[in-house]
C-alpha positions as CSV (number, residue, x, y, z in Angstrom):
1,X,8.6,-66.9,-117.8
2,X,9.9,-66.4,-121.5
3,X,12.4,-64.0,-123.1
4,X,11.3,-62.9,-126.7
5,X,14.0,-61.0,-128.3
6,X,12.5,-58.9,-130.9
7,X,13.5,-55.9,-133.4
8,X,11.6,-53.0,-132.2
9,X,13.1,-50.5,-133.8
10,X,12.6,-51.4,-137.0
11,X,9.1,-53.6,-136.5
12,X,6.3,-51.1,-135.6
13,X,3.4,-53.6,-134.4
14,X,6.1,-56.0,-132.3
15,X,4.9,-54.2,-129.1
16,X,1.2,-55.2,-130.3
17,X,1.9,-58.3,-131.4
18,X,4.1,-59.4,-128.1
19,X,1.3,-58.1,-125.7
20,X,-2.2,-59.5,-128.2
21,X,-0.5,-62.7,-129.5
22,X,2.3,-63.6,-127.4
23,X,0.5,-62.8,-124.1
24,X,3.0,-61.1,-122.8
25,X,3.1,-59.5,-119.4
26,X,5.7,-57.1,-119.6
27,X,7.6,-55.0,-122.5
28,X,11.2,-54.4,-121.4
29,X,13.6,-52.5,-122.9
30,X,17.3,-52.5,-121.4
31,X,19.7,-49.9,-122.0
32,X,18.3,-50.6,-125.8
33,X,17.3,-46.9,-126.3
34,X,20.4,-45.5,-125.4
35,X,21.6,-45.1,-129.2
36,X,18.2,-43.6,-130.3
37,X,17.9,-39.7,-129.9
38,X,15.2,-39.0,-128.0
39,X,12.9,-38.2,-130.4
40,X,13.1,-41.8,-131.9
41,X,13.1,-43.2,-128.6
42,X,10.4,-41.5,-127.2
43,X,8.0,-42.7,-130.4
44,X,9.0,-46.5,-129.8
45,X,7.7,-46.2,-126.1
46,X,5.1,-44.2,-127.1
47,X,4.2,-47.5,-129.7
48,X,5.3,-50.0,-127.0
49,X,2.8,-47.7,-124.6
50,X,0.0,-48.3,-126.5
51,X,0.2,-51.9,-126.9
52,X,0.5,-52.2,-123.2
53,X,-2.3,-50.0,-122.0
54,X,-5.1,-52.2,-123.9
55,X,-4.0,-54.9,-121.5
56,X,-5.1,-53.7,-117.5
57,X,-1.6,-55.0,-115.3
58,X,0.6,-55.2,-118.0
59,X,3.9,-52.8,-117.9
60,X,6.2,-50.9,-120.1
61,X,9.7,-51.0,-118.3
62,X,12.8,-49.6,-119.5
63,X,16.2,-48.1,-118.8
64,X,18.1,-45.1,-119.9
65,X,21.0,-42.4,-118.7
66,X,19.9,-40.2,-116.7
67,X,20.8,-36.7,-117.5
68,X,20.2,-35.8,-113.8
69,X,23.0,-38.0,-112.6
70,X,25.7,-36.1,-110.5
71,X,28.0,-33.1,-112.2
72,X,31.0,-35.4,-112.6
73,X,29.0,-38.1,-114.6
74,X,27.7,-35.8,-116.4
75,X,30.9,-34.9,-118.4
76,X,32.0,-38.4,-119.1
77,X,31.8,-39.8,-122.6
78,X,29.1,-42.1,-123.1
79,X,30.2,-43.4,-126.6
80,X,27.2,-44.1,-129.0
81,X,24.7,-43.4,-126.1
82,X,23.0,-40.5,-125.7
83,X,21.6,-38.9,-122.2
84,X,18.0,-38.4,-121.9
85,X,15.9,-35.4,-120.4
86,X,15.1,-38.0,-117.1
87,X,12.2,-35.4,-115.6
88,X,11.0,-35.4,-119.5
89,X,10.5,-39.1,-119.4
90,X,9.1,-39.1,-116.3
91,X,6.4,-36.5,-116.7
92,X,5.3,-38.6,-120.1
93,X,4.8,-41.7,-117.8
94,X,2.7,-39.9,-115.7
95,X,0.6,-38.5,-118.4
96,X,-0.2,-42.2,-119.6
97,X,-0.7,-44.1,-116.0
98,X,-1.0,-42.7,-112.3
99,X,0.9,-46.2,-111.8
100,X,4.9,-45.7,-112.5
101,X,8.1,-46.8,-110.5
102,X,11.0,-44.6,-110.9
103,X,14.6,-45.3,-109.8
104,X,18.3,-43.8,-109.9
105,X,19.4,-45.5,-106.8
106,X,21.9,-47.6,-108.5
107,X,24.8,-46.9,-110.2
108,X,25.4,-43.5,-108.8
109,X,22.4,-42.2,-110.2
110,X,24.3,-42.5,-113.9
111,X,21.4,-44.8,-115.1
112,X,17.4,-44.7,-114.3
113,X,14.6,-47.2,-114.5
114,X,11.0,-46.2,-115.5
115,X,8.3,-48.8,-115.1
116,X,4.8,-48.2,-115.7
117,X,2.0,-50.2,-115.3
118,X,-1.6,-50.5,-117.0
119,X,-4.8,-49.8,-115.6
């Protein structure tokens, strides 16, 4: 396996370019998107999507605070991050590919995991 670290916010084809020329498997994004509002976020997986779907069994995973975490999280400062609409995200997933992973089970549900995988 190989790590590529790479500027996705600010390079539009990287996704393309990491899945066609790199033969990459996997794009993963960790707690990267947490400073992006959700509208910018949601166009970089949306980009990072559709370089993934041309390639059958390759996945898009990536992390991000939940906003359906428990009352008590839910009033904590998160700094520079931002909270994101969790059911939002996963509804999107499920418009792209009937195959996702979801999980909250860690951290106390303050953080959740979407994985989605090409057909």
């Amino acid at each position: 396996a190989e790590i590529i670290e790479a500027d996705f916010a600010s390079d539009e084809s990287i996704g393309r370019t990491l899945i066609s020329t790199e033969r990459a498997d996997v794009l993963y994004f960790s707690g990267s998107l947490n400073t992006f509002q959700h509208k910018a976020a949601a166009k970089i997986l949306e980009r990072a999507w559709e370089a993934v779907a041309q390639k059958p069994g390759a996945s898009l995973v990536f992390n991000f605070l939940s906003d359906r975490c428990d009352a008590e999280r839910r009033k904590l400062p998160t700094g520079p991050a931002h909270r994101f609409n969790t059911l939002k995200l996963l509804d999107w997933a499920m418009e792209q590919t009937p195959v996702v992973q979801f999980r909250q089970d860690y951290l106390a549900g303050h953080d959740a995991t979407i994985a989605m995988t090409a057909v």
